[in-house]
C-alpha positions as CSV (number, residue, x, y, z in Angstrom):
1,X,63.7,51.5,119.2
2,X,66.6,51.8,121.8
3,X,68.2,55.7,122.0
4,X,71.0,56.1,124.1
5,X,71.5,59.5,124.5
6,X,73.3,62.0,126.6
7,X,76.3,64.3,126.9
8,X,79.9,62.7,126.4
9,X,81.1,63.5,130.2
10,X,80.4,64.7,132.8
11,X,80.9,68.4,133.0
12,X,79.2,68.8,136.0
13,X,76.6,67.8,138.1
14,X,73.9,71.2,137.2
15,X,75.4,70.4,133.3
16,X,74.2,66.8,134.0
17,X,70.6,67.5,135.3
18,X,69.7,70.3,132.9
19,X,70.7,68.2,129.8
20,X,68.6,65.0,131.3
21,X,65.4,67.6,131.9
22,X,65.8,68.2,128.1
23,X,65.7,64.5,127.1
24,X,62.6,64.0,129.1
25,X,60.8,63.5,125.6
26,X,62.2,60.3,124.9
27,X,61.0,58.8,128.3
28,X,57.9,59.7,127.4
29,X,57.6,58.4,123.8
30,X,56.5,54.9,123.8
31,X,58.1,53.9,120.7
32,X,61.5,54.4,122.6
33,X,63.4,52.4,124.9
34,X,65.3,55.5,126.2
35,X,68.8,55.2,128.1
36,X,71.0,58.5,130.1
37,X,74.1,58.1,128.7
38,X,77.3,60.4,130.4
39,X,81.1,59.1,131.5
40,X,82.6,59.5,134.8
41,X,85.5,59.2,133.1
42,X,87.2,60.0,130.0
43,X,90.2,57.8,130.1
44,X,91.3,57.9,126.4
45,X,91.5,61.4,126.0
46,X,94.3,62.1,123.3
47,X,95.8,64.9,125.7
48,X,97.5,64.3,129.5
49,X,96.0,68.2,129.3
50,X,92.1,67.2,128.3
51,X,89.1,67.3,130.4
52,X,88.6,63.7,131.7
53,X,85.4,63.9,134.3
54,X,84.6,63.8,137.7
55,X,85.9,60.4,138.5
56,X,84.0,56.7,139.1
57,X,82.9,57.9,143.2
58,X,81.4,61.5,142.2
59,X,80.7,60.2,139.3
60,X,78.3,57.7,139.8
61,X,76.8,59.2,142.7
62,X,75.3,62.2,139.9
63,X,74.6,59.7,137.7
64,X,72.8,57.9,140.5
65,X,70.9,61.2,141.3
66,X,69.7,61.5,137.7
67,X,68.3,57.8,138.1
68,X,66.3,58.4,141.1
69,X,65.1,62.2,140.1
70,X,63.8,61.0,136.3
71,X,63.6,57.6,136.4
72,X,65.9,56.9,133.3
73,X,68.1,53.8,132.7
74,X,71.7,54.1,132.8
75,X,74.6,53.5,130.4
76,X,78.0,54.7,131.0
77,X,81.3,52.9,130.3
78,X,84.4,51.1,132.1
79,X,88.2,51.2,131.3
80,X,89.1,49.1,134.5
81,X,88.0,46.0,135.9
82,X,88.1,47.5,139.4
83,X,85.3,49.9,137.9
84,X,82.7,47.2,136.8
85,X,81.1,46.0,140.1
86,X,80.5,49.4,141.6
87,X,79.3,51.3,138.2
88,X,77.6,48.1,137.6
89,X,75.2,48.6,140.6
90,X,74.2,52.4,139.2
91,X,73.7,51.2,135.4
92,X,71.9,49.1,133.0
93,X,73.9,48.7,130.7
94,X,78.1,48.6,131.0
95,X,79.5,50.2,127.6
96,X,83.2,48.7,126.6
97,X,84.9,51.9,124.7
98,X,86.3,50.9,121.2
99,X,89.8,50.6,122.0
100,X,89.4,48.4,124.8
101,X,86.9,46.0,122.8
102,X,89.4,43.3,122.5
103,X,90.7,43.5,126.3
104,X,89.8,40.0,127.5
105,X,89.8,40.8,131.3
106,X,87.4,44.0,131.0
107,X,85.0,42.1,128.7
108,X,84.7,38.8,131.1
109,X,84.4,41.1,134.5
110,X,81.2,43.2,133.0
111,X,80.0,39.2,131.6
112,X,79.9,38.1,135.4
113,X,77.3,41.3,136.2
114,X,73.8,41.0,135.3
115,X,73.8,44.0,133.5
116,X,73.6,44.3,129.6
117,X,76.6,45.6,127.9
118,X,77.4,47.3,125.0
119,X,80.2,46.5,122.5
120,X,81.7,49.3,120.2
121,X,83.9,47.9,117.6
122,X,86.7,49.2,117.4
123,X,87.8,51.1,114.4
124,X,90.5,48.8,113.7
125,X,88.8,45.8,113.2
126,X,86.1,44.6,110.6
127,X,82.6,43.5,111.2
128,X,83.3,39.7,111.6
129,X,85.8,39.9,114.3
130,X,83.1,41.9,116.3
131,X,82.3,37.4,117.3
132,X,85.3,37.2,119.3
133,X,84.0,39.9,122.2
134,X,80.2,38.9,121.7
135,X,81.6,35.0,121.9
136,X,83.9,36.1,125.6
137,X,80.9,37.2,127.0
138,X,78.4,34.7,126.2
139,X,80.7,31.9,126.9
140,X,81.3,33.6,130.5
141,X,78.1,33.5,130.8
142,X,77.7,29.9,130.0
143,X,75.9,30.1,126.8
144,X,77.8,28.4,123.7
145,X,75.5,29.6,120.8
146,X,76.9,33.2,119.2
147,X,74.2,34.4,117.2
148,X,71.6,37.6,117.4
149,X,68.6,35.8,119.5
150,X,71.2,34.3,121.8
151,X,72.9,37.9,122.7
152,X,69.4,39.8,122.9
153,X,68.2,37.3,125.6
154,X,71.5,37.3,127.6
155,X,72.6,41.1,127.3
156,X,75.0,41.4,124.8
157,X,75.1,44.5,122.0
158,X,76.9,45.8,119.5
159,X,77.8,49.0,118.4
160,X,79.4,50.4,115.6
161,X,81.1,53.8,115.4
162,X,83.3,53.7,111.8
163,X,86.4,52.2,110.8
164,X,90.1,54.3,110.3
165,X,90.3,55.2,107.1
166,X,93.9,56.3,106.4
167,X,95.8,58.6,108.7
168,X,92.8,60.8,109.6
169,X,89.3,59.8,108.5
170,X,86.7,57.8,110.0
171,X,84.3,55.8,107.6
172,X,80.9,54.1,108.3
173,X,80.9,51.2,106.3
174,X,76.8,50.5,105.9
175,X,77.6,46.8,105.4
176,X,79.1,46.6,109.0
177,X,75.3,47.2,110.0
178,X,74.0,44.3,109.1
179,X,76.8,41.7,109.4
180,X,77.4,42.3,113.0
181,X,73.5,41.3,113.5
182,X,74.7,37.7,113.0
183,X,76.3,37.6,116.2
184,X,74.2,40.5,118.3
185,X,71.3,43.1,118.3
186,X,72.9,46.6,116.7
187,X,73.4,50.3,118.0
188,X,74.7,52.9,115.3
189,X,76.5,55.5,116.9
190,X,76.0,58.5,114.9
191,X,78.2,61.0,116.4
192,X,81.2,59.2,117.1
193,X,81.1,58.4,113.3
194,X,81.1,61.4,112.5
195,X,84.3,62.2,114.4
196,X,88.0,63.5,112.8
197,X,90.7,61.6,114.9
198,X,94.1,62.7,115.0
199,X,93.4,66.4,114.6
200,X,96.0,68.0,116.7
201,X,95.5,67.6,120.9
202,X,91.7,66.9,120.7
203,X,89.7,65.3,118.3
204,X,87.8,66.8,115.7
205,X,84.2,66.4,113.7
206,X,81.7,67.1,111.4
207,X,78.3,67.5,113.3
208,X,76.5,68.1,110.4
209,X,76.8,64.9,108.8
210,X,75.3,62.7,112.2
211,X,71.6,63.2,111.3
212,X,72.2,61.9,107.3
213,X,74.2,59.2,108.7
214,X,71.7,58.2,111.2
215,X,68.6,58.2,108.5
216,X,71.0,56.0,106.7
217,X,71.1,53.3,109.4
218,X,67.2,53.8,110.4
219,X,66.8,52.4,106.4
220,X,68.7,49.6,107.2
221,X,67.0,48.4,110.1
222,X,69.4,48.6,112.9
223,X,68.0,48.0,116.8
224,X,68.9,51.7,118.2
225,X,71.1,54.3,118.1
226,X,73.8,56.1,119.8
227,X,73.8,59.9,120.0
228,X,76.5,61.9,122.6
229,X,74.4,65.6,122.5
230,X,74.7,69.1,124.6
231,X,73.2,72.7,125.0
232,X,76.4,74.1,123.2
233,X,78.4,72.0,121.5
234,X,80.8,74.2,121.3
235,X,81.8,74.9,124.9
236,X,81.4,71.0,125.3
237,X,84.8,69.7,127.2
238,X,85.0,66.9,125.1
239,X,83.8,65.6,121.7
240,X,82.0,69.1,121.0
241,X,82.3,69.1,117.0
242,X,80.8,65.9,116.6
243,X,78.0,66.8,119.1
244,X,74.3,67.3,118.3
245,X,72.5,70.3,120.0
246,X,69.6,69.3,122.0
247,X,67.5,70.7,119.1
248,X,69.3,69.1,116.4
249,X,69.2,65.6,118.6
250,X,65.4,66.0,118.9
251,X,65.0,66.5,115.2
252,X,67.1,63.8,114.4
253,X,65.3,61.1,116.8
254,X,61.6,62.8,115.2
255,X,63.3,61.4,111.4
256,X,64.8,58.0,112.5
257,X,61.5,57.2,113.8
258,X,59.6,58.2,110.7
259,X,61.7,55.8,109.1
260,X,61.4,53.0,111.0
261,X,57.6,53.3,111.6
262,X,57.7,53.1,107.3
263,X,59.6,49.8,107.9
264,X,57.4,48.2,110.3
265,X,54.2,49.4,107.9
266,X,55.6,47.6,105.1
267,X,57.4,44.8,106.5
């Protein structure tokens, strides 16, 4: 099972190494394939005024630090194309943010790097059109087939974090979980799902609910999860109230692999 886990920026670099010390568990655990996930930069922030991150240079060079000291895999994600090449040479795996799922020129940059990437659909569109940025990168990469063996063997994911519902409401739409394996292998991210957008100059959540929505998406039999997690969640300089503690994460990751060892038992 692939966990990508990790604080949603980063706050700093002693933040950084405490919170990956804490996630040593899931290197360890041989039922997970276990990736450090931080941003160098928050670039979509809903406030000019909100924390965004150390930037791509200091950033990657902590990011590099925690790869040499623990030996984890890297995800992180891009907003530029001028960001792929260098973050690409730190990471293994190039996340496209939601909003920027669509954006031709990022998506075709990060399919020219060897490194996987991760697609989260955005919360504007529907399962189905989740083809069209699987399809750019595959066909970059000179493969014409657009189905789930075809993007596990040439490093293409999905990733679904809810869809708008009216003015200020994310859903998770359950269904989305197993259409999108048609076209790619499937993360759930619990905690961005979880999230209340348009709540005033930062965005809002409801914590508790991650953990219920992440048993829901071990049932269905997705490849991995998603989970953005910290000491205090409520200090956190971004995302905080859709945050899992690093207790409530471990918990959490205990359950969803209870679930899907019942899965593999009865399959």
């Amino acid at each position: 099972m692939i966990i990508l886990a990790g604080p949603c920026v980063i706050e700093s670099r002693d933040n950084i190494m405490k919170i990956a010390q804490e996630l040593s568990y899931l290197q360890e655990d041989d039922k997970i394939d276990f990736y450090f996930k931080a941003s160098f930069d928050k670039a979509n922030r809903t406030s000019l005024d909100s924390f965004r991150g150390p930037g791509m240079d200091e950033g990657l060079k902590i990011l590099q630090e925690v790869k040499e000291q623990f030996g984890y895999k890297i995800v992180t994600d891009v907003h530029e194309t001028y960001q792929v090449i260098p973050t690409s040479q730190v990471v293994s795996i190039l996340q496209i943010p939601a909003f920027l799922c669509r954006q031709t020129d990022l998506l075709v940059a990060c399919a020219k790097t060897n490194t996987t990437i991760n697609i989260k659909k955005g919360q504007f569109l529907s399962s189905d059109a989740m083809k069209y940025p699987v399809a750019k990168i595959l066909k970059t990469r000179l493969i014409d087939e657009i189905n789930y063996q075809s993007s596990k063997d040439n490093g293409v994911w999905l990733c679904e974090r809810g869809n708008i519902f009216g003015y200020g409401s994310l859903i998770v739409d359950m269904k989305n979980l197993i259409s999108m394996k048609k076209f790619a292998p499937v993360i759930f991210d619990a905690t961005h799902s979880a999230q209340v957008p348009s709540s005033g100059s930062t965005t809002n959540g409801h914590s508790a609910i991650v953990p219920s929505l992440a048993r829901a998406a071990a049932a269905i039999g997705v490849d991995g999860f998603f989970f953005e997690t910290h000491f205090d969640p409520t200090i956190a300089l971004s995302d905080g109230p859709n945050m899992l503690t690093i207790e409530r994460l471990k918990s959490t990751i205990k359950d969803i692999v209870a679930i899907q060892d019942v899965l593999r038992y009865n399959a």
